[in-house]
C-alpha positions as CSV (number, residue, x, y, z in Angstrom):
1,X,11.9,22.5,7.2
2,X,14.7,23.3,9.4
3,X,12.3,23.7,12.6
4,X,10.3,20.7,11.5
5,X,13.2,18.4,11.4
6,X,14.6,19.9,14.8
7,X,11.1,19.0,16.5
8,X,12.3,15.4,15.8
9,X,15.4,15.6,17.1
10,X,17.4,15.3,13.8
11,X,19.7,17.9,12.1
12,X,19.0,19.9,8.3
13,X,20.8,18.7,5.5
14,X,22.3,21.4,2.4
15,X,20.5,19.6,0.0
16,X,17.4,16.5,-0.2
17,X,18.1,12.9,-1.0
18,X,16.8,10.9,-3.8
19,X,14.0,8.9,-2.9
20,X,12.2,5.7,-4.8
21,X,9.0,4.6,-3.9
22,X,9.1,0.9,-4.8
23,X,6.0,-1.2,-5.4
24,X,4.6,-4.8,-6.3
25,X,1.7,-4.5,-8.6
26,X,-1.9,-6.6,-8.5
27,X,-5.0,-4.7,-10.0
28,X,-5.3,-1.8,-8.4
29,X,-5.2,1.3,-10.4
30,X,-7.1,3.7,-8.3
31,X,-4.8,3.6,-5.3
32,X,-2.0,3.4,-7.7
33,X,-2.6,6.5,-8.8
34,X,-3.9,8.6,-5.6
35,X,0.0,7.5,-4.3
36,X,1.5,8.5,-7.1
37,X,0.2,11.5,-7.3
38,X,0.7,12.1,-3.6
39,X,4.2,10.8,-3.5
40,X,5.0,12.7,-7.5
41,X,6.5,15.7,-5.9
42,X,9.5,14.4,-3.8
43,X,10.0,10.8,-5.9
44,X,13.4,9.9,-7.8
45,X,12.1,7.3,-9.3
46,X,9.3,5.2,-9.5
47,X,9.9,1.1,-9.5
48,X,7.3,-1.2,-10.2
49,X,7.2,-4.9,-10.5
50,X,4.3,-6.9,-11.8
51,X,4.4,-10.4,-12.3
52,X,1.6,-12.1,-14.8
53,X,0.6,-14.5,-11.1
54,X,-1.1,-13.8,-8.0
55,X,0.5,-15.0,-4.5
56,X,-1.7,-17.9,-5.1
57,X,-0.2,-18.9,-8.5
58,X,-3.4,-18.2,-10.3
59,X,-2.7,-16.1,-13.8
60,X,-3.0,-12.8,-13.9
61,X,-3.2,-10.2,-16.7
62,X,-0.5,-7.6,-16.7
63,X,-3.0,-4.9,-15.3
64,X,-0.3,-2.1,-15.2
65,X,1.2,-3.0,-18.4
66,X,-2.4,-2.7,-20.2
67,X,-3.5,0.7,-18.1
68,X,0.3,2.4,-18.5
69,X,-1.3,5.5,-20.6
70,X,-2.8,6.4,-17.5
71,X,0.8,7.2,-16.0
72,X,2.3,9.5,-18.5
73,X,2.9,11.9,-15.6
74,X,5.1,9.7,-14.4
75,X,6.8,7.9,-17.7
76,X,10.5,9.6,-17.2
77,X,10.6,8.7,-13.7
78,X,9.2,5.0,-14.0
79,X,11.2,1.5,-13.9
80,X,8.9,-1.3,-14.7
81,X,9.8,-4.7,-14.2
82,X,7.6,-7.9,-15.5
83,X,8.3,-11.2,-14.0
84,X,6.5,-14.1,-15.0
85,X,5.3,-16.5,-11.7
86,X,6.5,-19.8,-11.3
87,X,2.6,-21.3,-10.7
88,X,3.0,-24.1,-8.5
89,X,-0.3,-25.6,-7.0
90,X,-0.6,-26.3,-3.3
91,X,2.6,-24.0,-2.5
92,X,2.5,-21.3,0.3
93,X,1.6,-17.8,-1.1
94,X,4.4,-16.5,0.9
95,X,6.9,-18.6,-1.2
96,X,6.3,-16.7,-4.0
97,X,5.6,-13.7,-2.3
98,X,9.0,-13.6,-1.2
99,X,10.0,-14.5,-4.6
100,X,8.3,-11.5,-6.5
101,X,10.4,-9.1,-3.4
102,X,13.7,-10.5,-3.9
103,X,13.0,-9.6,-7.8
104,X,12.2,-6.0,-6.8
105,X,15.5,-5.5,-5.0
106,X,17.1,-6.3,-8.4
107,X,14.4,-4.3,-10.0
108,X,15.8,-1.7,-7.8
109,X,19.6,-1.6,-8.7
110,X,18.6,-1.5,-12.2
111,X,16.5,2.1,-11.4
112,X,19.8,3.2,-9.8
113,X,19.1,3.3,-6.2
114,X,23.2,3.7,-4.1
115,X,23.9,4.7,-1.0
116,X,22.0,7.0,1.3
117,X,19.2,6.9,-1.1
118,X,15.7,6.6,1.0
119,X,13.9,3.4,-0.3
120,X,10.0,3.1,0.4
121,X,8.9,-0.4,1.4
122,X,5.2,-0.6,1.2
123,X,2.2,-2.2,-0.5
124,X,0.2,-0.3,-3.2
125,X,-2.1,0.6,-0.9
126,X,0.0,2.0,2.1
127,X,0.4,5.4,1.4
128,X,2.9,8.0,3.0
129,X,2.1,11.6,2.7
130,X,3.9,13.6,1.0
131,X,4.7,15.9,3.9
132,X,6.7,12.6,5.6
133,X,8.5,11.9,2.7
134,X,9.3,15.5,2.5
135,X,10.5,15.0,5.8
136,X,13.1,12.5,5.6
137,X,14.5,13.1,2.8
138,X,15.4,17.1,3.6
139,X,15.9,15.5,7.7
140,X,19.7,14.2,8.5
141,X,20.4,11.8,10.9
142,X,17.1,10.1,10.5
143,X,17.2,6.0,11.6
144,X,18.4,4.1,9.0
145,X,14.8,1.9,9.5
146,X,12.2,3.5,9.7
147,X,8.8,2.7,10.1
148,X,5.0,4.6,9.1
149,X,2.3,4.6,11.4
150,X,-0.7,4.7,9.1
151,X,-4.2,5.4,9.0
152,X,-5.9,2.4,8.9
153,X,-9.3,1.8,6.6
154,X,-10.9,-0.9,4.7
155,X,-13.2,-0.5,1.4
156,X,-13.0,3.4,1.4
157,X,-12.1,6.3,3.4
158,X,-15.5,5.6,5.6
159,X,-14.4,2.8,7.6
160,X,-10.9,4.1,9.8
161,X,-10.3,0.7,11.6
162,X,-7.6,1.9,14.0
163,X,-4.1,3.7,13.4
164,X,-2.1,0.7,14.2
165,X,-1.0,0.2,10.5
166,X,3.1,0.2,10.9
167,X,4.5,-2.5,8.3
168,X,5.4,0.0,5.6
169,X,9.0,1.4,6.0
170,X,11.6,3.9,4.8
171,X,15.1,2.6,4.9
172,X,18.5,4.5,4.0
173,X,19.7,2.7,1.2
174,X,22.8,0.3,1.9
175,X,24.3,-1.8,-1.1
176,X,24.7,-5.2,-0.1
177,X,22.5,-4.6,3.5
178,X,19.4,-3.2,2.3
179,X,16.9,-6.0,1.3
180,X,13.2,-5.6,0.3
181,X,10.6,-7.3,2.8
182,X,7.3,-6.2,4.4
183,X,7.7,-7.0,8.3
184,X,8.7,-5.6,11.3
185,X,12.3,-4.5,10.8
186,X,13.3,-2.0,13.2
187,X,11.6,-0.6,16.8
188,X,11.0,3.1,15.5
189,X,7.9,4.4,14.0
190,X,7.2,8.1,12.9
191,X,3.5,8.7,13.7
192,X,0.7,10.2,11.5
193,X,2.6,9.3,8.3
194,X,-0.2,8.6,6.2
195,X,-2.8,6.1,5.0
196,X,-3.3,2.1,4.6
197,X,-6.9,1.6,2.5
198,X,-7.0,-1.9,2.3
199,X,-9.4,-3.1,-0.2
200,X,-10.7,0.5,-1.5
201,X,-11.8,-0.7,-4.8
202,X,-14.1,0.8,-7.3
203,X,-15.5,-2.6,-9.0
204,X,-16.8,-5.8,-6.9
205,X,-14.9,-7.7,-9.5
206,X,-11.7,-6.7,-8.1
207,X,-12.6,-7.2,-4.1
208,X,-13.9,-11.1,-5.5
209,X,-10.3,-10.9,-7.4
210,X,-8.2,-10.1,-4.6
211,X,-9.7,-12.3,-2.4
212,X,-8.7,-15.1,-4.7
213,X,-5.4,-13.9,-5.5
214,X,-3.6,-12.4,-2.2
215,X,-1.7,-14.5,0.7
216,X,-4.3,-14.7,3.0
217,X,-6.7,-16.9,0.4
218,X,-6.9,-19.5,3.2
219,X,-9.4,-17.4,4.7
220,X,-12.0,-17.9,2.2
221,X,-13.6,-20.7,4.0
222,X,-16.9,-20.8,1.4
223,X,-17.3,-20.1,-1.5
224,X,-20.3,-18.2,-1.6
225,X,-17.9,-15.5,0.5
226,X,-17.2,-14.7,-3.1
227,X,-20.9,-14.4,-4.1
228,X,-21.0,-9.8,-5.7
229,X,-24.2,-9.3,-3.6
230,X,-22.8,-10.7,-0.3
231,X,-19.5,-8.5,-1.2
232,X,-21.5,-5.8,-1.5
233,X,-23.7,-6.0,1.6
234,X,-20.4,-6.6,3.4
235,X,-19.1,-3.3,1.8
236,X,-21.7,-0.9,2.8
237,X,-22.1,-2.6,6.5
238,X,-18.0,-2.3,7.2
239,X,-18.1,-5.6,8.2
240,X,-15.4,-8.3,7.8
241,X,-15.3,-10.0,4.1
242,X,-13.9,-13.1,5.4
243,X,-16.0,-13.6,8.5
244,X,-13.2,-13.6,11.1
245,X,-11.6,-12.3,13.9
246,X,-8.6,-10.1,14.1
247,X,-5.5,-11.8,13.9
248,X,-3.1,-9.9,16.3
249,X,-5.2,-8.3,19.0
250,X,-5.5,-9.2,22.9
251,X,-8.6,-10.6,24.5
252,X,-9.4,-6.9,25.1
253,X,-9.3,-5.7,21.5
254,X,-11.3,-8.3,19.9
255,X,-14.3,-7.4,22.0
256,X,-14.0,-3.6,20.8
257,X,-13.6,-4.9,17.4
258,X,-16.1,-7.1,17.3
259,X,-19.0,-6.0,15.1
260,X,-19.1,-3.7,11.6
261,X,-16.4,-0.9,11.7
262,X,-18.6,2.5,12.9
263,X,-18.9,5.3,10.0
264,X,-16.5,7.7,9.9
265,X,-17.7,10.9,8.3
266,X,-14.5,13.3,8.0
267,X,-12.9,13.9,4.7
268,X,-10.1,15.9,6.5
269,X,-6.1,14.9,6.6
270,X,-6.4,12.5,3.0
271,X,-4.5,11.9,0.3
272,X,-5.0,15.6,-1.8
273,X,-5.4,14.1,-5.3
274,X,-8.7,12.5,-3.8
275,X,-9.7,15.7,-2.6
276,X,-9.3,17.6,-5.7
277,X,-10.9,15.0,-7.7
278,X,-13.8,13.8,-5.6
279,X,-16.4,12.9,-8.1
280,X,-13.8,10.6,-10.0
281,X,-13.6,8.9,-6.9
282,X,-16.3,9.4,-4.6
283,X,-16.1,5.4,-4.6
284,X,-13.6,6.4,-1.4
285,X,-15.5,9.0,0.0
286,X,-18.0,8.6,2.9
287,X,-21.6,8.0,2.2
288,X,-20.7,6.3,-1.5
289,X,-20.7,2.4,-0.6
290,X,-21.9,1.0,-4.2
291,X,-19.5,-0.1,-6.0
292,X,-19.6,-1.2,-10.1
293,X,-20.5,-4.6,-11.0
294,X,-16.9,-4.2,-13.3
């Protein structure tokens, strides 16, 4: 670890720092679990928030709360936090977005996170491997911000969009400074850090779900976007659920990413749990596109 952390240009410390991996909560269990497992080795503590709303104040049930069992590995280590969502109609799903991440922070001093702890910042389904975490926290004079360039796929691990996934962070803890949020907060990001599967579900009930329920609902412009078949035909193309073009791209980019997303045949460099476990979820896998009606 020594001449790993020296490659980066940062010094060895006697002994690691705590870590907590720190999460809001919507419905999905799979990727819950292939990061936990990935991230069990090197995690203090586990903090979880799950409110009984979606962004878009529609209700929710408490998914974790009914599927804890499945988590016994991690029961000692675990803080989970309910909050119940303030559902008003019309509002912007950022509002209460923001509300559910100023809840984890307190969330956050009641798992016992102090100073100089590393804090991970990411969604459920931004991933760091566990050799970057392993990194950090054994690494001293690390940035105090810093982001993960991730791996970027959508549906499974057959469609790699780009590597231009960066929102997901590790910060060194500071009381009073630190704050949870999901943008761009500093100019440094450690490369190859892990994965971003955005919408790798095993039941079409839970893409139709999730498109209902996250910030970006404004993008279903019809409502036969929502129709299983059409979800699923969209699945096993790659092609975009919600019809549109990418958001934050030049001129240049849009044309290259214009189209379904090419197949990506590798099943090297991914989370190891999914490895060792590949008929539970070939749903991730290349060449396994159906999904459950769930």
């Amino acid at each position: 670890m020594e001449n790993l952390c020296k490659l980066h240009g940062w010094g060895i410390r006697e002994y690691p720092r705590r870590v907590y991996d720190a999460v809001l909560f919507s419905n999905e269990i799979e990727i819950l679990t292939l990061r936990w497992k990935e991230l069990y080795p090197y995690i203090t503590q586990f903090v979880l928030l799950e409110s009984n709303s979606t962004f878009t104040g529609l209700p929710k049930p408490l998914v974790f709360g009914s599927n804890r069992d499945k988590f016994k590995f991690i029961e000692p280590r675990l803080t989970y936090g309910k909050i119940g969502g303030r559902f008003k109609k019309g509002e912007n799903p950022f509002i209460e977005e923001a509300y559910q991440r100023v809840a984890l922070d307190q969330l956050l001093k009641i798992a016992g996170i102090s100073d100089d702890d590393l804090l991970i910042m990411s969604d459920v389904d931004e991933i760091p491997s566990a050799h970057t975490i392993n990194l950090l926290r054994w690494c001293d004079d690390i940035p105090p911000i810093l982001h993960l360039q991730l791996r970027n796929y959508i549906y499974s691990f057959e469609f790699l969009v780009d590597n231009n996934s960066w929102r997901s962070s590790v910060h060194t803890y500071q009381t009073g400074k630190t704050r949870y949020a999901h943008y761009r907060q500093s100019d440094v990001l450690l490369a190859d850090s892990g994965w971003h599967c955005s919408f790798c579900f095993r039941h079409i009930s839970d893409f139709i779900f999730k498109m209902k329920a996250y910030s970006h609902f404004d993008r279903v412009r019809f409502s036969h976007y929502l129709n299983p078949r059409r979800v699923q035909r969209v699945i096993c193309e790659g092609a975009d659920l919600f019809d549109m073009l990418p958001e934050e791209y030049t001129f240049k980019e849009i044309i290259g990413k214009m189209g379904p997303i090419p197949h990506s045949y590798s099943a090297v460099h991914l989370p190891s749990y999914l490895l060792e476990n590949a008929d539970k979820y070939k749903f991730l896998l290349p060449g396994n596109c159906k999904r459950e009606s769930g």
